[in-house]
N, C-alpha and C positions, 0 to 999 in steps of 0.2 A: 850495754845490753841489760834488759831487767832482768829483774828475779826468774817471771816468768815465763819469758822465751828462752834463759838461761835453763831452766830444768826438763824446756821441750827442744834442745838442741844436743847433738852429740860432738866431743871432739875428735878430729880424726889426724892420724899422720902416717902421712906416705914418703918413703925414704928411697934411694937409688942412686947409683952410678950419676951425679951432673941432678939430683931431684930431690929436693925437700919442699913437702907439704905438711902444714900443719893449722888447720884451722876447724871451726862451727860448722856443721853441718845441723839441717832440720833433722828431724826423729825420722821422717818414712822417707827419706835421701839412705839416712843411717841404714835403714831396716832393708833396702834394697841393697847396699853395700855387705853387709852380713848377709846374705842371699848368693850374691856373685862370688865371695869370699870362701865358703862355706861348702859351694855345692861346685861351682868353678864354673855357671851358668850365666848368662846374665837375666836380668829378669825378663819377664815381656811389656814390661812399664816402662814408656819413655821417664826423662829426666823429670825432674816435678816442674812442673811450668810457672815462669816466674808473673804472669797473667792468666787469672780462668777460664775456662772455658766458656762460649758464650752459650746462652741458655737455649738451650734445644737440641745442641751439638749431638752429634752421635759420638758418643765415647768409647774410645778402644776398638774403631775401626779406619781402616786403611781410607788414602785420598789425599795425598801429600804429604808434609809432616806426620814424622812418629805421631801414633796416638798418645792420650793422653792415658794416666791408668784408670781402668773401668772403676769407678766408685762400688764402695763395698756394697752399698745399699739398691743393688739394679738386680733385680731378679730374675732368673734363666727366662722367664719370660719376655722380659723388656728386650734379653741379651738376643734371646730366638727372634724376636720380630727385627732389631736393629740389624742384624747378621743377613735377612733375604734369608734363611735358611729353609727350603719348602721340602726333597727330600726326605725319606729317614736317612740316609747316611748324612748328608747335609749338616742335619738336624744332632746327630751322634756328635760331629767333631766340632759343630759349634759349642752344644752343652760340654765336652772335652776343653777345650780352650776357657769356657766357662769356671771349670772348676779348676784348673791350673793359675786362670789368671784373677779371681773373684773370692774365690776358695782356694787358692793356695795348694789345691790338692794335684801333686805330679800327675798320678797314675789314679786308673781307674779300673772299674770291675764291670760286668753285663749287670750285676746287682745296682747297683749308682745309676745307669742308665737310665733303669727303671723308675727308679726314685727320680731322676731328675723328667724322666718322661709328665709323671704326674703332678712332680710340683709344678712343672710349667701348662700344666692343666689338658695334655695332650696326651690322646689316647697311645698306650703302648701298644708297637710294632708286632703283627701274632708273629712273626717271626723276626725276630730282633738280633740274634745270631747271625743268621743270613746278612743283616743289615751293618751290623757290625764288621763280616767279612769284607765287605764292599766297601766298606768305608776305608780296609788295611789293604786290602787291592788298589785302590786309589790312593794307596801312599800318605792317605791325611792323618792314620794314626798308625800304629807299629805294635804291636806285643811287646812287653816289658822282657828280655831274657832274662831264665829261667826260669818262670812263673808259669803258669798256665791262668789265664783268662782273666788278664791283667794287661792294661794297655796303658800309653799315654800319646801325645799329640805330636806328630812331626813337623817340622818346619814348614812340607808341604799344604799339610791341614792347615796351619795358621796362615799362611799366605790364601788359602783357599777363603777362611772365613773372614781376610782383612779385605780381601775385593768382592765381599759380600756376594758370593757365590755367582760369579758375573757368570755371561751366557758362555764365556769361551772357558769358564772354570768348567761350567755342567756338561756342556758337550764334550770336553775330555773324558767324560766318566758314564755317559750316558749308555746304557745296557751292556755296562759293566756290573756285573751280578758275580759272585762269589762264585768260582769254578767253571764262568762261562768265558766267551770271548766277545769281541763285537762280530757281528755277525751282518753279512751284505744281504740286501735283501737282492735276489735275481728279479731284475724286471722284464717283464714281457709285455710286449707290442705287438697289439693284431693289427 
């Protein structure tokens, strides 16, 4: 091993009942291991793939094989258009999985929303509250307990944003609005 893959490699050892491990690991194998370790999560980044991606691929979404992890340098924008996400709620728990899996940031705020509303060059929601409701009514994000207005992304959401908001994802959720229900429309035939 040189010099130089020696100072970007970590060593790891795992010990048990019938189990010794002890060997080189890459640095972002490592960085995800201290993640799993640490928080007792695992991350949202498949394994590091021992071939790249090929060029064009859509990264960090669903369609057979674990994705791969979204590269640091994709911007909520790139993420909103790869995601199908058309919705404001849609749109919420993508930028959410965004920053959990791009930013590293768990939880979020209505504040971050905002921000991320505008970096990705999209008008904010006048009622964004609302929108965020709808989004924790649909199960794709949850409130942080004990916090007030502080959320993070459920397994639900992430499955929502890995099948790029298929039609059977939106029609689950369609005139679902914060404090309403679905509602049948009565048809009438003259």
């Amino acid at each position: 091993m040189s010099e130089e893959t020696k100072a970007e490699s970590y060593s790891i050892r795992l010990t048990g009942p019938g189990l010794t491990i002890d060997r080189e690991i890459p640095k972002e194998l490592a960085e995800q291991v201290v993640l799993l370790v640490m928080t007792g999560q695992a991350p949202r980044v498949a394994a590091i793939p021992a071939t790249p991606a090929a060029p064009g691929s859509a990264v960090g979404f669903g369609g057979g094989a674990a994705p791969a992890a979204p590269a640091a340098d994709l911007s909520v924008r790139e993420y909103l258009d790869q995601s199908d996400a058309k919705r404001v709620p849609d749109k919420i728990t993508a930028m959410a999985m965004y920053l959990r899996d791009v930013r590293s940031q768990s939880h979020f705020k209505r504040s971050d929303m905002v921000d991320m509303f505008q970096e990705a060059s999209e008008r904010v929601p006048k009622n964004l509250s609302r929108d965020i409701n709808w989004a924790a009514k649909a199960a794709w994000i949850a409130p942080k307990p004990g916090t007030s207005d502080t959320y993070y992304i459920t397994k639900s959401g992430s499955d929502a944003v890995d099948a790029r908001f298929s039609k059977e994802v939106v029609q689950k959720t369609r005139g679902m609005t914060a404090g309403s229900t679905k509602k049948k429309k009565a048809s009438t035939k003259k």
